[in-house]
C-alpha positions in Angstrom: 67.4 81.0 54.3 67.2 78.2 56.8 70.6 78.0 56.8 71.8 81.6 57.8 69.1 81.4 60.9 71.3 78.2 62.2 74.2 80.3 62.2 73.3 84.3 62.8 71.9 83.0 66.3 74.7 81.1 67.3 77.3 83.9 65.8 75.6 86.6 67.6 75.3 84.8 70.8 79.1 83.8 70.9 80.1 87.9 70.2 77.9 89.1 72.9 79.8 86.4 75.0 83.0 87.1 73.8 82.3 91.0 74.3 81.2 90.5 77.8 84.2 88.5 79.1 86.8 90.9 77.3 84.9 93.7 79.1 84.4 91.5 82.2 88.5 91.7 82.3 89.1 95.2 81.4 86.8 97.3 83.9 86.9 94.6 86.9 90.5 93.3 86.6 92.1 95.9 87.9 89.6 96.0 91.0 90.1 92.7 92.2 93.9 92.6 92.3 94.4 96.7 93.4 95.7 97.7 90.1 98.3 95.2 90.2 96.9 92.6 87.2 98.2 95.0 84.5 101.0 97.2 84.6 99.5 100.8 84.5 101.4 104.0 85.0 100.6 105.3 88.2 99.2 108.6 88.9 102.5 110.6 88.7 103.0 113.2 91.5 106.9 113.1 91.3 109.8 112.4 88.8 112.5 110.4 89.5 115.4 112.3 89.2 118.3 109.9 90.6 118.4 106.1 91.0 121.3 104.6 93.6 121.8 100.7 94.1 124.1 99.1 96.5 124.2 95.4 96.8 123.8 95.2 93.3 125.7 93.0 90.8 125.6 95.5 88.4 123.6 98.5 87.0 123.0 100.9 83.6 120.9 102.8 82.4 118.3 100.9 80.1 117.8 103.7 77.1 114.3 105.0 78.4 114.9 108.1 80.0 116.1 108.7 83.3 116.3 105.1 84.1 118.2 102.3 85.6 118.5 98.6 84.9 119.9 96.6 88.0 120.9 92.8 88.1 120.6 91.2 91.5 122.0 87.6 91.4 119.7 84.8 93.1 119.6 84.4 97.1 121.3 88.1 97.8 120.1 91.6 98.8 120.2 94.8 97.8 119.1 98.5 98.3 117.0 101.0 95.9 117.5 104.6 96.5 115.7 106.8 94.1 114.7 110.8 94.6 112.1 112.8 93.3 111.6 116.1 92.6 107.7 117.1 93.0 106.8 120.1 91.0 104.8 123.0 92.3 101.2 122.2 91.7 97.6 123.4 92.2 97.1 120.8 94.5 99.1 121.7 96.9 101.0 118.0 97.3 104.6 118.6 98.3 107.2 116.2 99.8 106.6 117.0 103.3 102.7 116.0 102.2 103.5 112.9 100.9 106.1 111.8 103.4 103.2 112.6 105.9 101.4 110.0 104.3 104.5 107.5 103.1 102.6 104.5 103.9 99.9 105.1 101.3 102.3 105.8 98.6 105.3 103.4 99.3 104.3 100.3 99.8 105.3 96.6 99.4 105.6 95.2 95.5 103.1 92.8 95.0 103.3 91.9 91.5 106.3 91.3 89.1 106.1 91.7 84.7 108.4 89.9 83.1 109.6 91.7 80.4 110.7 89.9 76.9 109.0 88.6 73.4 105.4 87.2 75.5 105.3 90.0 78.7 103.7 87.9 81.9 100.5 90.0 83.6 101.4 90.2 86.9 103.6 87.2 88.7 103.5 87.5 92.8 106.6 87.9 94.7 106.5 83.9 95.6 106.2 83.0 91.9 109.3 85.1 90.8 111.2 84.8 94.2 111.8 88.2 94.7 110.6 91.1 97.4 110.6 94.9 97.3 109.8 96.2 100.9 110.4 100.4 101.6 112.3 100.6 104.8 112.8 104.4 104.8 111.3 107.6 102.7 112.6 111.0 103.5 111.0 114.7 102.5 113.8 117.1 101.5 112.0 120.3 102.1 108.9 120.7 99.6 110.3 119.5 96.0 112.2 116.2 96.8 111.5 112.9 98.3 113.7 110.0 98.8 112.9 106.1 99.2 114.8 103.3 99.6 113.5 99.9 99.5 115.3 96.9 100.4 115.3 94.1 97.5 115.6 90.1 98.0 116.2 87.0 95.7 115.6 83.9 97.4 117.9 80.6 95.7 115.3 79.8 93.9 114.6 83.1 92.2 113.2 83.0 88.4 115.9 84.6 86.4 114.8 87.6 83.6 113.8 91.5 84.3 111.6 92.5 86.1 109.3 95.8 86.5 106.8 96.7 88.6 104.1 99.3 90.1 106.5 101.8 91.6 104.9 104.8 93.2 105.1 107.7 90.4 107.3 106.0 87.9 105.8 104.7 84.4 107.4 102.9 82.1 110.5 100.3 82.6 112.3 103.2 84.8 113.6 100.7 87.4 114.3 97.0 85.6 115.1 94.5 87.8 117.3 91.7 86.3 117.6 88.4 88.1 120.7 86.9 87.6 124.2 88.2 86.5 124.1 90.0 83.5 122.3 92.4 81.7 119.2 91.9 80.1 119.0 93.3 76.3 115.8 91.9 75.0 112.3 93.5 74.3 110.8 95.7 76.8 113.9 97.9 77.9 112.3 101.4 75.8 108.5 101.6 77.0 107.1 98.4 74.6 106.9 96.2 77.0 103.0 95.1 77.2 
């Protein structure tokens, strides 16, 4: 009997532990680091319906629907265009509502997931050596939007693909591939985390 005691206690204490860290991570995670330490689908308000890329090495689309893989090669730039079409809805938001309020919805990327066999959480833009900055958004009448962000790879830029928070677009819709070919690995049709 004295022997279960020794170990129940120590057992017990070490799950409540365990559970509170686990949870600790979970709920205040995404708090600390604006929904940037995971990669969540945003609240979706639009659908992209067309992806452009100049500046690019190359592009394709990656097998998950309506979506784009581009490779940018280190130390170059290059230019994201993608529309949306936003749907009637009972809430009113349109285009013209959400270009009035661009700078809340198209913002810098902060945070980079590698995609491949072990996903990263969230590298910053310094650790991968690559930028995503919006330079223009444009309402075309009440169902479509347009943005364009402006993409750099410094020299030093970690080569693999890349996704990212983008306003309204879950999954691997826009895959950004460092160097100068095509990535093919895990993580291209929605099972990458």
């Amino acid at each position: 009997m004295m022997m279960k005691s020794q170990f129940v206690l120590p057992f017990i204490l070490g799950a409540v532990i365990a559970l509170a860290l686990v949870g600790g991570a979970v709920f205040a995670g995404p708090f600390l680091t604006k929904n940037q330490s995971t990669f969540l689908c945003p609240g979706v308000a639009g659908f992209p319906t067309y992806f452009k890329g100049t500046g690019f090495l190359m592009s394709r689309p990656t097998g998950y629907p309506n979506s784009m893989q581009f490779v940018i090669k280190p130390n170059s730039t290059a230019f994201i265009q993608t529309t949306y079409s936003i749907p009637s809805n009972s809430d009113n938001i349109t285009a013209q509502s959400i270009y009035a309020n661009r700078s809340e919805y198209f913002t810098p990327i902060q945070f980079w997931y590698k995609l491949g066999n072990s996903p990263s959480l969230g590298l910053n833009t310094s650790q991968v050596g690559m930028t995503a900055m919006p330079v223009n958004v444009t309402a075309n009448g009440n169902h479509s939007l347009t943005s364009t962000y402006e993409l750099s790879t410094s020299a030093t830029a970690q080569e693999g693909a890349y996704a990212a928070n983008w306003w309204s677009i879950c999954g691997p819709q826009i895959v950004l591939t460092i160097g100068y070919s095509y990535y093919t690995g895990p993580g291209l049709q929605g099972k990458y985390l």
